[in-house]
C-alpha positions in Angstrom: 0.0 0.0 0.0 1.3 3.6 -1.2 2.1 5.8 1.8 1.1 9.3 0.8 1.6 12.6 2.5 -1.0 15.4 1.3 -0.8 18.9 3.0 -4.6 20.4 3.3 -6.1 23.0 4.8 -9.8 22.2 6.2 -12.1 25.5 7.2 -15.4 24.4 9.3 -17.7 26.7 10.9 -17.4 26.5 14.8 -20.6 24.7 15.5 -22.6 22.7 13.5 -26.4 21.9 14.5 -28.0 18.8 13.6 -31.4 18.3 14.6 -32.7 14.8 15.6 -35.6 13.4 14.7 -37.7 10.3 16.1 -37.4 7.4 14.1 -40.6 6.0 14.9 -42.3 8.9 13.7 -40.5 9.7 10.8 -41.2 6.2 9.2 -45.2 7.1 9.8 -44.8 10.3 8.0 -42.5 8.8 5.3 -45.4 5.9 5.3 -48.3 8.6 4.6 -45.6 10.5 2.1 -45.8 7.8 -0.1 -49.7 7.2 0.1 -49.9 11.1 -1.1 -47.5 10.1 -4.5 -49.6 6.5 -4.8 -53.0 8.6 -4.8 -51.7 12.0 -6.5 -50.9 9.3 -9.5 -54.5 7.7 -8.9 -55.8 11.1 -9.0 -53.8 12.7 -12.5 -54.8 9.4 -13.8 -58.6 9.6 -12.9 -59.1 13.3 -13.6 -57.5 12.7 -17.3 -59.7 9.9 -17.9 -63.5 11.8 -16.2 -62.4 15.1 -18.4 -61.4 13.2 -21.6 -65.0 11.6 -21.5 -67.8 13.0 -23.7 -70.1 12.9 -20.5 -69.1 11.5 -17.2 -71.3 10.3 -14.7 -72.1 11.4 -11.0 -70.3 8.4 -10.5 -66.7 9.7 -11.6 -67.2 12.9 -10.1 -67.4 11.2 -6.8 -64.4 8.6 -7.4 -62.1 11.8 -8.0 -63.7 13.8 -5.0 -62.8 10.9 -3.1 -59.2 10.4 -4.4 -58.3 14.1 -4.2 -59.7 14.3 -0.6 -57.5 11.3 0.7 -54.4 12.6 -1.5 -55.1 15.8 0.6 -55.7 13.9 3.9 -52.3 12.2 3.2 -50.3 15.6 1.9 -51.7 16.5 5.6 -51.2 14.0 7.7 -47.4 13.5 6.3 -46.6 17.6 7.3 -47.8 17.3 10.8 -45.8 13.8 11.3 -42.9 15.3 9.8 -43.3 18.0 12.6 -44.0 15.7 15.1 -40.6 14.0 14.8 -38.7 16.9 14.9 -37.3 16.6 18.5 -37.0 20.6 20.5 -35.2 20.9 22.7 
């Protein structure tokens, strides 16, 4: 093994502040993250196909109310987790 010697000059600020987070509650908002992508797809995908129709019925209007009130619930629910976890001190 090569035996190197490198002169360098490292700057760093004086303090650094990490912030810690609980695990536990992180994975539930990472959990409810990935429910919002799963139903904002479910929802671009529904509201192409309702307004692409010549005349959609009651019934597709309430399939994307529904979708687009749980991707909201999630978007929601993933924020105040995400705050949750944050740990203050």
């Amino acid at each position: 093994m090569a035996n190197l010697k490198v002169n360098a000059k490292i700057t760093a600020p004086e303090s650094i502040d990490i912030q810690l987070v609980r695990a536990d509650v992180m994975h539930v908002s990472s959990t409810f993250r990935v429910c919002f992508e799963v139903g904002l797809s479910i929802t671009s995908t529904l509201a192409g196909y309702v307004l692409s129709l010549q005349e959609a019925l009651p019934i597709h209007w309430v399939f994307l109310a529904v979708t687009v009130l749980a991707t909201g619930a999630f978007l929601v629910l993933s924020v105040r987790k995400q705050n949750e976890a944050a740990v203050q001190n």
